[in-house]
C-alpha positions as CSV (number, residue, x, y, z in Angstrom):
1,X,0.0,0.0,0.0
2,X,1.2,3.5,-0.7
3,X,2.8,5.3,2.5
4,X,2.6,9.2,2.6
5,X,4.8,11.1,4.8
6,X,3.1,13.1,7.7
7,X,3.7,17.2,7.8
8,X,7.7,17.7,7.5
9,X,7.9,14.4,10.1
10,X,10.0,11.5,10.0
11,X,6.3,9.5,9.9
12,X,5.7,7.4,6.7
13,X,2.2,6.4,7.3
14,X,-0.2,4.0,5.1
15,X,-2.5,6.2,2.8
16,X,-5.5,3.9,4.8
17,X,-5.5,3.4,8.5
18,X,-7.5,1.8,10.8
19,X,-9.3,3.1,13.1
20,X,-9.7,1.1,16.2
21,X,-12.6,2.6,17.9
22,X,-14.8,0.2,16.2
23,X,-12.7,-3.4,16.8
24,X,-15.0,-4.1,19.9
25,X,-14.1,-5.6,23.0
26,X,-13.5,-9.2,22.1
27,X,-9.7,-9.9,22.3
28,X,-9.6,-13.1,19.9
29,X,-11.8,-10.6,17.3
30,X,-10.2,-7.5,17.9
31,X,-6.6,-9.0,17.9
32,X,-7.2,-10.5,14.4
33,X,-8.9,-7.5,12.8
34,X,-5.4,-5.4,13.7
35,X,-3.5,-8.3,12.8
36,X,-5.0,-9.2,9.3
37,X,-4.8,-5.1,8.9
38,X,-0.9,-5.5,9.2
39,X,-1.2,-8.4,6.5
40,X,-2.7,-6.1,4.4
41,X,-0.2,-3.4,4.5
42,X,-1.7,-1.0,7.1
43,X,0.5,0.5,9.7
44,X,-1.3,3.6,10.6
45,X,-3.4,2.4,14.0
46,X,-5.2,5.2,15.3
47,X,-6.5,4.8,19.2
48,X,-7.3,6.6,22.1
49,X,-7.2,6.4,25.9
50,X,-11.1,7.8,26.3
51,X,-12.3,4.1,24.1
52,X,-13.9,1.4,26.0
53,X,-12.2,2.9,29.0
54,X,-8.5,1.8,28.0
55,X,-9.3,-1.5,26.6
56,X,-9.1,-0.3,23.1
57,X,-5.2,0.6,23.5
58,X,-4.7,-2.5,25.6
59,X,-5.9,-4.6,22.5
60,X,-4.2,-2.8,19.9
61,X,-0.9,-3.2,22.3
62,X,-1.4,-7.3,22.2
63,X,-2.2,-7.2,18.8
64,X,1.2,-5.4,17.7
65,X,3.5,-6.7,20.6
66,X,5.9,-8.3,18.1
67,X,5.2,-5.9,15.4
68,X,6.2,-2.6,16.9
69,X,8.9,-1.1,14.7
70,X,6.7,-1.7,11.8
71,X,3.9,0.4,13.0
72,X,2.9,4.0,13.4
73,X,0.8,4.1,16.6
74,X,-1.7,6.8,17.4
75,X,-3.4,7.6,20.4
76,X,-5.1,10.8,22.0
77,X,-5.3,12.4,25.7
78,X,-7.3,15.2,27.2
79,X,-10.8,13.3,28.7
80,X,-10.0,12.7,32.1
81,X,-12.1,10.3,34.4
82,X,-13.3,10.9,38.0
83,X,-12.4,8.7,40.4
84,X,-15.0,6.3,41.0
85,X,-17.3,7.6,38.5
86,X,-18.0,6.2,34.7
87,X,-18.4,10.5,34.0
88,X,-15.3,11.7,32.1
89,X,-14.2,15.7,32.1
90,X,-12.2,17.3,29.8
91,X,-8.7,18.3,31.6
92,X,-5.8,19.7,28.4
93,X,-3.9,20.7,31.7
94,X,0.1,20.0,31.2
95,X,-0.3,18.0,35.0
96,X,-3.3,15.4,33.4
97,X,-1.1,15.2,30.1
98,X,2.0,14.4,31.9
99,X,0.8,11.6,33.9
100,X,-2.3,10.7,31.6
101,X,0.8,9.4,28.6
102,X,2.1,6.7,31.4
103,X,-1.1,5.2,31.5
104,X,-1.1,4.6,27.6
105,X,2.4,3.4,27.3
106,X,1.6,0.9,29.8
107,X,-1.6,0.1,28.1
108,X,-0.1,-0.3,24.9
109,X,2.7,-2.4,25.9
110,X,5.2,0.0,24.8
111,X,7.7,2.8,25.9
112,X,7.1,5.2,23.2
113,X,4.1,6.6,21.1
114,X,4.6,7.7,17.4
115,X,1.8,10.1,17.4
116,X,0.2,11.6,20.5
117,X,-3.1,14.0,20.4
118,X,-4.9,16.2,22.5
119,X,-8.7,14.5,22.2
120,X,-10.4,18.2,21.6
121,X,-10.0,21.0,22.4
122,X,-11.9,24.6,22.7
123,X,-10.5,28.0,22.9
124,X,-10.6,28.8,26.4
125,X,-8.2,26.1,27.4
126,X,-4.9,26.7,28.5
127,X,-3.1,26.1,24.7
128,X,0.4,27.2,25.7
129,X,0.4,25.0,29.0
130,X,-1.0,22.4,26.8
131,X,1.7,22.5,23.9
132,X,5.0,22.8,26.8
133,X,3.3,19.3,28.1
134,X,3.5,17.8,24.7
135,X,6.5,19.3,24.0
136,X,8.1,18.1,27.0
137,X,6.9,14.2,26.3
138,X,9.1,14.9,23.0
139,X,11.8,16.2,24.6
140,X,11.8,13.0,26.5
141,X,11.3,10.3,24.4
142,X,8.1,9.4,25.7
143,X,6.5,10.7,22.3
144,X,7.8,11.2,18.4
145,X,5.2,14.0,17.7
146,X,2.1,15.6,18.7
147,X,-0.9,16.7,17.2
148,X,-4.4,17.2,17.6
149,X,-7.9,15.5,17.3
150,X,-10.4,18.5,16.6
151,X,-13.2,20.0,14.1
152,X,-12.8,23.5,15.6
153,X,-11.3,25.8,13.3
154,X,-10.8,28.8,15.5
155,X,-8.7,25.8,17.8
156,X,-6.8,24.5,14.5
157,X,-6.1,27.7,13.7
158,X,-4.1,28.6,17.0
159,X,-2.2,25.3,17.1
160,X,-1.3,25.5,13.8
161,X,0.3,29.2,14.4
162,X,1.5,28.4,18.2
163,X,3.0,25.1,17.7
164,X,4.8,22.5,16.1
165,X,2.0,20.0,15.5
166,X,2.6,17.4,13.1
167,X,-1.3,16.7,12.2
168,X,-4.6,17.2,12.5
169,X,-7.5,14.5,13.0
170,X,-10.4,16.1,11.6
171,X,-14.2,14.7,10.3
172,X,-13.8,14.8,6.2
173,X,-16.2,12.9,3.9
174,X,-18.3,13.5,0.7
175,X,-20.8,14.5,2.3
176,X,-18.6,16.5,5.1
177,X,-16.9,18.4,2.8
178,X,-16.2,21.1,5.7
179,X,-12.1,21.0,5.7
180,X,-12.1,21.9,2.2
181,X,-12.3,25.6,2.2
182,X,-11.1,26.9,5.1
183,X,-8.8,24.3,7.0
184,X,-7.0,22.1,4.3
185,X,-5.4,25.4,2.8
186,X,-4.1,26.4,5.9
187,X,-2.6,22.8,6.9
188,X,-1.1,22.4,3.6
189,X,1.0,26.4,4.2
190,X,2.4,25.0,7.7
191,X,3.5,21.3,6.3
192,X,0.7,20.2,8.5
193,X,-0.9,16.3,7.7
194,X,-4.7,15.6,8.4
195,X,-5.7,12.5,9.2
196,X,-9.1,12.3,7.5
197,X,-11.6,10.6,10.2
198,X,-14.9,9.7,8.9
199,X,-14.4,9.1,5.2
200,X,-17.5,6.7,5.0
201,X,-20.1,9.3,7.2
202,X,-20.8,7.1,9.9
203,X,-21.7,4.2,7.5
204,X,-24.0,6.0,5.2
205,X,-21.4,5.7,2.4
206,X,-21.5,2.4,2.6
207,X,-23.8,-0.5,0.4
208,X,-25.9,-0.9,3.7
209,X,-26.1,2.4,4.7
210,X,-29.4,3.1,3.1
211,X,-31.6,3.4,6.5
212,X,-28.6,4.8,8.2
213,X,-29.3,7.9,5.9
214,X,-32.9,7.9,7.3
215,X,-31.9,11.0,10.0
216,X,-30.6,14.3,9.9
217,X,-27.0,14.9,8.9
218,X,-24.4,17.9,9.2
219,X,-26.6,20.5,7.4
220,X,-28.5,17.9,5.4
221,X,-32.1,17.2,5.8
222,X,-33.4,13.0,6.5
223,X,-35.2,13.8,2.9
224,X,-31.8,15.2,1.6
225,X,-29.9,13.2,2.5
226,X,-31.5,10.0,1.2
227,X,-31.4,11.6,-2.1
228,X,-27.6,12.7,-2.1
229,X,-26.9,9.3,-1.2
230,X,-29.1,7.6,-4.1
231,X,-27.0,10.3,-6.3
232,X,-24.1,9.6,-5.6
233,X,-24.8,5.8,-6.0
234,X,-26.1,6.3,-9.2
235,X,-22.6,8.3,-10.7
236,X,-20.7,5.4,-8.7
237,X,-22.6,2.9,-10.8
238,X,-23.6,0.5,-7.7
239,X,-23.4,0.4,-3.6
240,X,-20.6,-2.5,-4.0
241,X,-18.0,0.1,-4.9
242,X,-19.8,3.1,-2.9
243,X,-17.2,2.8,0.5
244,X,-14.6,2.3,-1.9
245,X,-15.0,5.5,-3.7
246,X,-16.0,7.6,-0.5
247,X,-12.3,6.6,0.2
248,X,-10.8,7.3,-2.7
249,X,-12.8,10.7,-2.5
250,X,-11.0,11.5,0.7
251,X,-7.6,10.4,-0.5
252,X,-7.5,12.5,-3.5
253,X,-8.0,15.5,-1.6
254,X,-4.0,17.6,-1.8
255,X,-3.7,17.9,1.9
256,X,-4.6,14.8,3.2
257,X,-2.2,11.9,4.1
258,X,-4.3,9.4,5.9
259,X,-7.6,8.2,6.2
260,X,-8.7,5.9,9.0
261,X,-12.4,4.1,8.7
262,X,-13.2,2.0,11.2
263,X,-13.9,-2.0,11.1
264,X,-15.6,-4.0,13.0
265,X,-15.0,-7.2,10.9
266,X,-12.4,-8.7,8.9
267,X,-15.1,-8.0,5.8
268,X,-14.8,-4.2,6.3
269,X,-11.6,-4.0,6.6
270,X,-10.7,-5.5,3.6
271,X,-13.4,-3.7,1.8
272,X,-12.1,-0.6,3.1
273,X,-8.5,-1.4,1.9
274,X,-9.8,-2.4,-1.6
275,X,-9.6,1.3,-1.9
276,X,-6.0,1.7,-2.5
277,X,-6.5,0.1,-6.0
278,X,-9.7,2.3,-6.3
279,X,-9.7,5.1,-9.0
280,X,-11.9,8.7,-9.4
281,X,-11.3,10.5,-12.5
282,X,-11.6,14.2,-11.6
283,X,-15.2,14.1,-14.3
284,X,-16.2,12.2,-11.5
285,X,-15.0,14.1,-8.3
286,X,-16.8,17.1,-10.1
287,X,-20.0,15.1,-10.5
288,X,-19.6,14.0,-6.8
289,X,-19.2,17.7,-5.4
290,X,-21.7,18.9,-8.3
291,X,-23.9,16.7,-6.0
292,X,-22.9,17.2,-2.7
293,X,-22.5,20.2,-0.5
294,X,-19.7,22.6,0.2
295,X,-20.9,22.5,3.8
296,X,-19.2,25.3,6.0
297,X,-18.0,25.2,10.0
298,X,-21.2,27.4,11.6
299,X,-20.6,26.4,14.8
300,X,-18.2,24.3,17.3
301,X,-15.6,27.1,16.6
């Protein structure tokens, strides 16, 4: 699979990731989802500590024990949980971060992490005491680079001037086409990678995503967005290659170096990484954003 470099890092990541939110619970099943991922030339993993309480980076730390100089391993920090409670609260202090990173590594079964990201983010948080925290965990080893997990672009925008992030994890999909205008440009001036989360819009770019459509979506309509989705299906030519090209969508966009659907089965996954040999001719990336929206960030700024 075709490896892109992220920012102006020494981080050659696979052009798809996984994202292991989705692998569930089940060690036997989760193990051999992240496993067969490997096999198929994925070494982006993207984590974090907030999913299934820690489990998720517990599994993805078995899963790569005797793999880990082949992989690129993502995880995020900034939910904090109350002592005796199941209730998290959102703590970027430079304290929680320094002390939160300990708890991954030994979670993940390693004593390093490639890419560490603040889970957020608004604009009254502390942002300088939050970037000396991740800049200290560099300075030590404990972390490669840092970067951040938000779809905030007033947030993006002051990490992107006040730092040295390597990335940005942001929501981008045909029918999330927000990134376009007015964050891409600005991450491609500053060297700056996004990792595109979200390619396949929570399964309704996908063949059975037809009653998952049936709801209100971004700034689509239930009524629109049942008929976006039967339009784009129809300039695709069937649902069996719909995921596929929702990738492929995503992938062609200049800016982006990774995407990272999820997979709850060894199915997806490998229907999701059927997409490297997918094509779009730019007729039909017109025809797709002909069809879609040029939605725009209103609020969560």
């Amino acid at each position: 699979m075709k490896q892109n470099r992220l920012g102006i890092s020494d981080l050659y990541v696979s052009e798809i990731g996984l994202g292991c939110m989705s692998v569930g619970t089940d060690e036997t099943k989760a193990v051999s989802i992240i496993q067969e991922a490997l096999e198929l030339g994925i070494n982006f993993f993207d984590t974090a500590d907030l999913y299934d309480n820690g489990r998720n980076e517990e599994l993805l730390g078995k899963a790569i024990k005797h793999h880990r100089s082949d992989v690129i391993v993502a995880t995020k920090v900034g939910n904090r949980r109350l002592p005796g409670k199941e209730d998290r609260i959102w703590d970027p202090s430079k304290a929680y971060i320094l002390s939160a990173v300990r708890e991954s590594l030994r979670r993940l079964g390693t004593d390093y992490i490639d890419l560490y990201q603040l889970h957020g983010g608004t604009i009254e948080d502390p942002i300088e005491e939050t970037i000396e925290a991740f800049e200290e965990l560099k300075q030590d080893g404990l972390i490669r680079h840092y970067g951040i997990s938000s779809i905030r672009p007033n947030v993006i925008r002051e990490y992107v001037r006040r730092s040295s992030i390597t990335s940005l994890m942001s929501q981008y999909s045909m029918l999330d086409r927000r990134p376009e205008e007015e964050v891409l440009p600005q991450l491609m001036e500053h060297e700056i990678g996004l990792i595109a989360r979200g390619p396949l819009a929570g399964g309704i770019l996908t063949s059975g995503g037809v009653n998952k459509a049936e709801r209100d979506y971004i700034d689509y309509s239930r009524e629109e967005l049942s008929a976006v989705r039967r339009r784009i299906i129809e300039l695709v030519g069937d649902t069996n290659t719909l995921a596929q090209i929702a990738i492929r969508y995503v992938l062609d966009e200049p800016g982006v170096t990774v995407t990272i659907p999820g997979a709850s089965s060894l199915e997806q996954l490998r229907n999701n990484v059927s997409a490297a040999e997918t094509l779009l001719s730019a007729d039909e990336r017109d025809a797709i954003q002909a069809a879609t929206r040029a939605n725009c960030y209103t609020i969560h700024r």
